[in-house]
Each structure stands twice: as C-alpha cells, then as structure tokens.
C-alpha positions as CSV (number, residue, x, y, z in Angstrom):
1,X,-39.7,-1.5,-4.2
2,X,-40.8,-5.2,-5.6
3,X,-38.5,-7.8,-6.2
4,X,-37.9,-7.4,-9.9
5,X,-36.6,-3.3,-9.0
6,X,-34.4,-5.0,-6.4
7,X,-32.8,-7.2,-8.9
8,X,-32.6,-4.5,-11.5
9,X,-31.0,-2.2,-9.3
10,X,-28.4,-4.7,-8.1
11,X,-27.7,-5.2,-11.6
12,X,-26.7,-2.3,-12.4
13,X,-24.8,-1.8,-9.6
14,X,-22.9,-4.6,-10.3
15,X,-22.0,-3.3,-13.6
16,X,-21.2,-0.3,-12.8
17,X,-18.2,-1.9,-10.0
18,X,-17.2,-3.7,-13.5
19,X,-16.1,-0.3,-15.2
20,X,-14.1,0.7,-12.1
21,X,-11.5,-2.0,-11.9
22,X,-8.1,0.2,-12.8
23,X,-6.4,2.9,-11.3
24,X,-7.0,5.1,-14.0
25,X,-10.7,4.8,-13.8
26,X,-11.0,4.5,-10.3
27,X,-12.1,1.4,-7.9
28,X,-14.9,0.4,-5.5
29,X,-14.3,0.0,-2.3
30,X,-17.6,-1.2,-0.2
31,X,-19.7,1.2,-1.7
32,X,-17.1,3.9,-2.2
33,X,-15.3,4.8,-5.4
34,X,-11.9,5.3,-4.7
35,X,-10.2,7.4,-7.5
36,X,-6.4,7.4,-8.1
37,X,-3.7,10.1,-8.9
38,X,-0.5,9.8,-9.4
39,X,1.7,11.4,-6.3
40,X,5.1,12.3,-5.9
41,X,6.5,11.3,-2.2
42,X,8.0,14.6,-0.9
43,X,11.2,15.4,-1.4
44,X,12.0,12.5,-3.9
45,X,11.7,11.9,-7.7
46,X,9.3,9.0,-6.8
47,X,5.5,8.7,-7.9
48,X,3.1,6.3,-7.6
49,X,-0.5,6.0,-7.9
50,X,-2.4,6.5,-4.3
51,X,-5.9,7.2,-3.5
52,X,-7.2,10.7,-3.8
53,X,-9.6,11.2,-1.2
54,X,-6.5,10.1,1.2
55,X,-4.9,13.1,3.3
56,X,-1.4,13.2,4.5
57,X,-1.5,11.6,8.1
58,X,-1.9,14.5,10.8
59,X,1.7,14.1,13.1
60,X,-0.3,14.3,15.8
61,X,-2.4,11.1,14.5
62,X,1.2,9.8,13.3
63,X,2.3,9.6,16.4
64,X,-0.2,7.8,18.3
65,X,-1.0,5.3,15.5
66,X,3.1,5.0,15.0
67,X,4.9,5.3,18.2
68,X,7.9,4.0,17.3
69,X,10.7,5.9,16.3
70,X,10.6,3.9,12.9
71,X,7.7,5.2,11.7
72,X,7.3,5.8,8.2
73,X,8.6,9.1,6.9
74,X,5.7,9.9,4.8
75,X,1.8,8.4,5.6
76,X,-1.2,9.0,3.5
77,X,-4.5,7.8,5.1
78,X,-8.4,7.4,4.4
79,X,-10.3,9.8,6.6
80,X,-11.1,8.0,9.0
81,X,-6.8,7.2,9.6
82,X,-8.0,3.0,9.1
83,X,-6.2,2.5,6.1
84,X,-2.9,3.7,5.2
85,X,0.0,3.8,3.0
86,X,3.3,4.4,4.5
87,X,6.9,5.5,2.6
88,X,11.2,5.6,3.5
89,X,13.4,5.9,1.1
90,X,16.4,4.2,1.9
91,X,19.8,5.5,0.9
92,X,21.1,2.4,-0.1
93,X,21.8,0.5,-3.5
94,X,20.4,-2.8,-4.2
95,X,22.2,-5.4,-6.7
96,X,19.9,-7.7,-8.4
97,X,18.3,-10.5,-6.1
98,X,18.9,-7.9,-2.9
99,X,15.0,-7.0,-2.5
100,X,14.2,-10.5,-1.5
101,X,17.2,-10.6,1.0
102,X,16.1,-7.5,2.3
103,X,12.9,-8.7,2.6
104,X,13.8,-11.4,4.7
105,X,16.0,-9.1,7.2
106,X,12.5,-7.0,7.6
107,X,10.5,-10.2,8.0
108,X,13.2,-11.2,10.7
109,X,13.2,-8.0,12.8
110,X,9.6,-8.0,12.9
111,X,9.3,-11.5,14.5
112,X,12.5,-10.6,16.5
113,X,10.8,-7.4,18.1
114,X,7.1,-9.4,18.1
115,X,7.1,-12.8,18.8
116,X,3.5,-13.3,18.0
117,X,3.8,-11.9,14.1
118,X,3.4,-14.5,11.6
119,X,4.1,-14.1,8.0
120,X,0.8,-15.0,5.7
121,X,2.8,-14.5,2.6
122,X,5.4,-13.3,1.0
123,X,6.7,-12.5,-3.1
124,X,9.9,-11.8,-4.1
125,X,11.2,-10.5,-7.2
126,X,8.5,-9.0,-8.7
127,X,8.6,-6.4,-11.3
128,X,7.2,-3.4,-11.3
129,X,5.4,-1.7,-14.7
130,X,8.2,0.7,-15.0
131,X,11.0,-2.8,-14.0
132,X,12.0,-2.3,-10.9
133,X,12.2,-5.2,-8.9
134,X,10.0,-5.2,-5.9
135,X,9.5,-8.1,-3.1
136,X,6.4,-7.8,-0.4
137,X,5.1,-9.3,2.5
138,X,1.7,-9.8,4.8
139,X,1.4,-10.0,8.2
140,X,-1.2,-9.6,11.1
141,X,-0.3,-7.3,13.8
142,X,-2.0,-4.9,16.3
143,X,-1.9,-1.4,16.9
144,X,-4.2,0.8,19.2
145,X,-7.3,0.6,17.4
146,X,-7.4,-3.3,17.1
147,X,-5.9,-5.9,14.6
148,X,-4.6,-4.8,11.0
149,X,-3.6,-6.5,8.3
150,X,-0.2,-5.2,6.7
151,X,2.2,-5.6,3.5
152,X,5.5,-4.3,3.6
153,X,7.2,-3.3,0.0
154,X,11.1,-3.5,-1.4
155,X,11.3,-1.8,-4.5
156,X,14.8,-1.4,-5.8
157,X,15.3,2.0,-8.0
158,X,17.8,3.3,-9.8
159,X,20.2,5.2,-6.6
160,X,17.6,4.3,-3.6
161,X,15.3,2.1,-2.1
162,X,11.6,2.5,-1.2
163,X,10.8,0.9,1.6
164,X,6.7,1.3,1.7
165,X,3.9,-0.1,3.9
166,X,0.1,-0.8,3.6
167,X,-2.1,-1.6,6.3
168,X,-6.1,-1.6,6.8
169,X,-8.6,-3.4,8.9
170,X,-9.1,-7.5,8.2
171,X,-12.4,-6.8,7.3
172,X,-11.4,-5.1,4.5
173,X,-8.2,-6.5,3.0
174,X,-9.6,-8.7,0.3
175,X,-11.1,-5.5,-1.4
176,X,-7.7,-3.7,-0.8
177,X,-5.2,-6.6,-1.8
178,X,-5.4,-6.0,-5.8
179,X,-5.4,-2.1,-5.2
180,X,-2.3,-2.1,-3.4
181,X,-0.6,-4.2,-6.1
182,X,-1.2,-2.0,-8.6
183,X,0.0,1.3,-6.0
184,X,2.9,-0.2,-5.9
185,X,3.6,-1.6,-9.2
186,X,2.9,1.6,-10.5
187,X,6.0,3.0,-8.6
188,X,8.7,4.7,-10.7
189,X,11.6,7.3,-10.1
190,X,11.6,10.4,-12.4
191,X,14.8,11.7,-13.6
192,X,13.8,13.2,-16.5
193,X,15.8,16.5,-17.4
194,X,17.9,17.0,-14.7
C-alpha cells in the first residue's frame, strides 16, 4: 500500500468514528464499535442505555473481581470482564441537594476502608436527560487484575436511589469518560401505567 492509500484509508476511518459519536448510533472504542440499548436493571422500573455486546457478569467472575460483600447487585461487563458497569438500588429517599451529601459519605468510606484512594474528581448536582439529579466521582484503585480507574454515580429517582459504578483499565478511560456520561444521564425510572 503507498502512502497516498495510507492516508486515504485513515481518512475515512476517521470519518467514519465521526458518525458514531451517540448512543443511539453507537461509539468507537479503539477500533470497536460499541452499540447501545436501552436496558432495564432487573427487578426495577429503571433503564438506562448500556453497551450491547456487554454480558451480565458470571457470579463466579463476580466474586473474584468483587469480593466484598458490597458488591454491586447487578454487573454488566465487556467480554473480556475489563470494563464494567455496576448497579444498587437503594431504598432510600433523597431531598434535593442529598446526592451530593451522599456522595461525600461514599467518597469518605472509601478513603476510610483504603487509605491510599484519592479522589481525581468529583460533580455534584448534575441532571440527568430525564431531571434527576445525579452526583459522581473518580478514583484510582486496584483490584486483582491491576489498577482501574472508577466513577461512582448518585442518581436520585422518584421513590429510590441508584447507586451505580463504572470501572475499566487507565489505558482506556479517556475513550470511556464521555460514554459513561451519557449511560448514566440517560437513566430514568418507568412508571408508566401501573
């Protein structure tokens, strides 16, 4: 292949990562177009948009990856179990201004239990597409298979709270960080009928 191909074929590569910038049309990942659907977490009236080559984390997997007895309720994962989106619904009610504090109690406890975890950033009172309020944070921490990068989510809803994680190798977060947003700001609670 000569140089002009080269450059041709980059080209259109690049335009082609362009039209996949949504969750509706799907996104690239590395070299990977990750397409979207919109899920409802078991047992809940609460959907969000996740990947759809992700597969409901094997317990056995589960286990070893999340040892503790706080592990997320419900886990979706990429194949290869590096990058994952994690769910609890919490039976509590939020007032207005709550998902921050809470927030902050989660930030706490972490640090409390893990020394060594540092907070690289955190929003608060976000709002959803569907206007719940949501605050996150990012962290570094380590499991068994090396260092991850991780957000953890607030969202307020209507009679619950969903408490929701994300985490995936460093070497991958920047191309994850605006997917993730849009998961979770495409959260909303279905009540419609009943």
């Amino acid at each position: 292949m000569n140089h002009y191909d080269k450059q041709i074929l980059e080209a259109r590569q690049e335009e082609e990562r362009r039209r996949y910038t949504t969750l509706e049309t799907g996104i690239y990942v590395d070299d990977e177009l990750i397409t979207f659907a919109q899920t409802t977490l078991p047992d809940t009236r609460i959907q969000l948009y996740l990947p759809e080559q992700f597969v409901t984390m094997p317990d056995q997997v589960r286990d070893m990856k999340y040892p503790s007895r706080n592990a997320p309720d419900f886990i979706v994962t990429s194949l290869d179990s590096t990058v994952n989106f994690g769910f609890n619904v919490l039976p509590v009610r939020l007032e207005e201004g709550d998902t921050k504090v809470m927030s902050i109690q989660f930030q706490e406890a972490l640090q409390n239990v893990n020394p060594s975890i540092r907070i690289s950033e955190c929003v608060d009172n976000m709002v959803t597409d569907k206007g719940s309020e949501m605050s996150w944070f990012g962290f570094k921490g380590y499991v068994l298979d090396g260092q991850n990068y991780n957000r953890m989510y607030i969202i307020r809803l209507a009679k619950t709270v969903l408490h929701g994680i994300f985490n995936c190798p460093p070497r991958v977060r920047d191309q994850w960080e605006d997917i993730v947003d849009q998961c979770f700001r495409s959260v909303e609670e279905t009540w419609g009928g009943l």
